[in-house]
N, C-alpha and C positions, 0 to 999 in steps of 0.2 A: 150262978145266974147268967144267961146269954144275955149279952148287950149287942143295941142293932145302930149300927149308923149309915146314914144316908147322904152320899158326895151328890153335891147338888150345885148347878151354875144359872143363870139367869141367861145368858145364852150359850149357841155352842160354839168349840173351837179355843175353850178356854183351858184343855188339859185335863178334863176330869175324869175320862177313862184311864188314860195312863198313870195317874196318881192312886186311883180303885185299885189298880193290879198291883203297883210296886208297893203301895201301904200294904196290901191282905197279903204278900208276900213277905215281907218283912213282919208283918204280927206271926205267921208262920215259920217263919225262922226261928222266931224267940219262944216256938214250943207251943202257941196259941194253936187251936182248933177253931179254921174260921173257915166261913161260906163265904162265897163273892158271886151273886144275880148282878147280871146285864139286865135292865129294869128300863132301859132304851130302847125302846121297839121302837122307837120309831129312825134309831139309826147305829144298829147293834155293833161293837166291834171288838168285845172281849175275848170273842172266839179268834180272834186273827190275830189280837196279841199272844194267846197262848199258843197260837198254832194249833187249834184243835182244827181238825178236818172232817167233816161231814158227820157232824153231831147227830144223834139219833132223835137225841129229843128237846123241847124249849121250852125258857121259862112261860110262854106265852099256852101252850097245851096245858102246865099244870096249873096256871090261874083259871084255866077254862074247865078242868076235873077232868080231864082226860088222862093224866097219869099220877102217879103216886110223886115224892119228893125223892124217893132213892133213886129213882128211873131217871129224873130229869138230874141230879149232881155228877159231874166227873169228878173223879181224885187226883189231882195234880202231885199229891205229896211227894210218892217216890220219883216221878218223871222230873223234878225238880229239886229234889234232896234235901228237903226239908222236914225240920224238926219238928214240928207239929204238922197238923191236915191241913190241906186246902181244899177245899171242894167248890167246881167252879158250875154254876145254872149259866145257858146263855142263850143268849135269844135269835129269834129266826131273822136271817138277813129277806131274804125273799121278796122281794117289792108287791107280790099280790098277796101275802098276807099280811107285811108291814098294811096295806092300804084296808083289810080286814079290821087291825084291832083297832085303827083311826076311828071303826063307823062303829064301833062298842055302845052298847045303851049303859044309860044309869047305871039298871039293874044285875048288868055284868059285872059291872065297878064294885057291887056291892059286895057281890058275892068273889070277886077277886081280890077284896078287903080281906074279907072271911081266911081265904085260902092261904096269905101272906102270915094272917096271925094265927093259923093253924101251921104254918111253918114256921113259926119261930118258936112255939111249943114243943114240938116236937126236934127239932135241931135242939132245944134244951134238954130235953129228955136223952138225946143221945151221946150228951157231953161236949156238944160244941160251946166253945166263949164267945165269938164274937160273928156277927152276921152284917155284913157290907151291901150296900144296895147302891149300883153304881145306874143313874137317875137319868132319863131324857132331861133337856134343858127345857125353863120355861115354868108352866103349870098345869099341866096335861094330868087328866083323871090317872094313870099309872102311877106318875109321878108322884100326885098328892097321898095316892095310898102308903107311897111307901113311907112318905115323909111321917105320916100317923103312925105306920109302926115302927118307927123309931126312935131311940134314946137320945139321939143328937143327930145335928146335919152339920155337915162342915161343907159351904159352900166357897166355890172354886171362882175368883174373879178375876178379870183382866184388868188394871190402871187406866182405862179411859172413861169418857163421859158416858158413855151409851150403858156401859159393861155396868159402873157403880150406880147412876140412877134405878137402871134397871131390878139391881141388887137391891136398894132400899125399899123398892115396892114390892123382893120377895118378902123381908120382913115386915113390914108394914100388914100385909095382905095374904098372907101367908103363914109364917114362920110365926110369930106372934099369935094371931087368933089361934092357932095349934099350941099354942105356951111349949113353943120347942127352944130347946137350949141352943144355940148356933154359933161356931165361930169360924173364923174366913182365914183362907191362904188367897194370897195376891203372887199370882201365877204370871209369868213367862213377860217378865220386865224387862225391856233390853237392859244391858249391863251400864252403856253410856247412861243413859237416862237415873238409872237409881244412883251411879257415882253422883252425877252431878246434881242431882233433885231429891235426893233421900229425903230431907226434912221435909220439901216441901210435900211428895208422895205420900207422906204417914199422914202429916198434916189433912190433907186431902181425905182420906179415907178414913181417918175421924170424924171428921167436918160429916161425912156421909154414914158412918155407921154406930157414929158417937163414940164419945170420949174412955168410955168402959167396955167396946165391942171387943170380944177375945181376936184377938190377931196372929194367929200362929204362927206364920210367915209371911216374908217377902221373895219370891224365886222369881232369880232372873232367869232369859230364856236362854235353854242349854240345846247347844249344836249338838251334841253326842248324841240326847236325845231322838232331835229331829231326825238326824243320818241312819237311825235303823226305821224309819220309816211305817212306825207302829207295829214292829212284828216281834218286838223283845221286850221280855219282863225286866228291867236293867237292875234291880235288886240282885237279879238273879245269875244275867251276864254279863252286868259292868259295875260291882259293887264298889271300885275305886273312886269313877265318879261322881263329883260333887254332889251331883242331884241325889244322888243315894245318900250318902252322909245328910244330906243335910233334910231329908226325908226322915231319915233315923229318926232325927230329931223332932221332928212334925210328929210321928208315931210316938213317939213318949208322952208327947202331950194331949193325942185324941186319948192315949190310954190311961190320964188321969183326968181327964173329959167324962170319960166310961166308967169310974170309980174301981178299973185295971191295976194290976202294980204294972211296971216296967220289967219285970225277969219272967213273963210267961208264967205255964201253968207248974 
């Protein structure tokens, strides 16, 4: 059975496309068969971390019926040497039709619903395990679709006041009245700041998400990271550091999230 999760942030700038790519790369390693949709139209960049160059087609055509789902997935697997599939949907950069799918009616929405859970039937049907929807930030009609066809969302937050209020009124207004299962990684923490305020930080973000919120991690902010400049899968080209290990471990836990084992297919 295809399990679908949905990385989701309350704003942007909090890491949640580059967590999308290194997580489905890493479930792909361990022999998983997964999909990863750019579900950010309104500020696509999965195509630039993989380095794809002038994609034929996007996720934004097959929400609209314009192409089939084989049409619109690339296969990353072999370009990447990995153990299981990747297959990667992304979306149109292009500023005059990013400003297209902004002026969407309803009734697009609806039948863009349709489309989404007509792709995760069929991605079952053809043996994939796991299906990624990496999310504009916010609560944009895309967004909320995807969050409906999903098994879980694992939302992505920054340690400040803005980032967690914010965050409470995804679940509040949100997350909740969708009876979605959710738990949070606290992203890109300076390193001084968690030495010297750990307890208080956890403290914090209990107080905000309550006492039983799943809390998979705390990641502090990694230079290695920043220095490729969003153009590397680091799963892939720098699996020494940290951030990778310690992602591993984030991935074991969405994959008992997903009722996944941990040793792939």
């Amino acid at each position: 059975m295809i399990k679908s999760i949905a990385l989701h942030s309350y704003k942007g700038g909090t890491g949640r496309t580059t967590l999308s790519a290194n997580i489905a790369a890493i479930l792909a390693q361990r022999g998983y068969d997964v999909v990863l949709l750019d579900m950010d139209t309104w500020a696509p960049s999965l195509h630039t971390i993989f380095r794809v160059e002038s994609p034929k087609y996007f996720v934004g055509q097959y929400l609209s019926e314009e192409l089939d789902y084989q049409e619109l997935l690339i296969d990353m697997s072999s370009a990447l040497g990995l153990k299981g599939k990747l297959h990667l949907g992304v979306a149109n950069q292009d500023i005059d039709i990013i400003q297209e799918y902004t002026s969407k009616d309803r009734e697009w929405h609806k039948k863009a619903l349709s489309r989404i859970l007509h792709l995760r039937d069929a991605l079952q049907k053809d043996g994939f395990d796991i299906l990624i929807f990496d999310l504009a930030s916010g609560a944009q009609p895309s967004t909320v679709n995807a969050i409906v066809s999903s098994d879980h969302v694992l939302n992505i937050c920054k340690v400040d006041n803005f980032d967690l209020n914010g965050t409470v009124q995804l679940n509040e207004k949100l997350y909740r009245p969708l009876d979605k299962t959710v738990s949070y990684l606290l992203n890109k923490i300076p390193r001084p700041l968690l030495n010297s305020m750990e307890t208080t930080i956890v403290n914090t973000v209990k107080n905000s998400f309550g006492s039983d919120a799943d809390i998979l991690g705390y990641f502090v902010y990694s230079p290695e990271v920043a220095m490729t400049m969003g153009v590397e899968v680091h799963a892939i080209s720098k699996p020494e550091i940290d951030f990778v290990s310690d992602l591993k471990i984030i991935a074991n836990k969405l994959l008992l999230n997903l009722g996944k084992n941990e040793g792939g297919n």
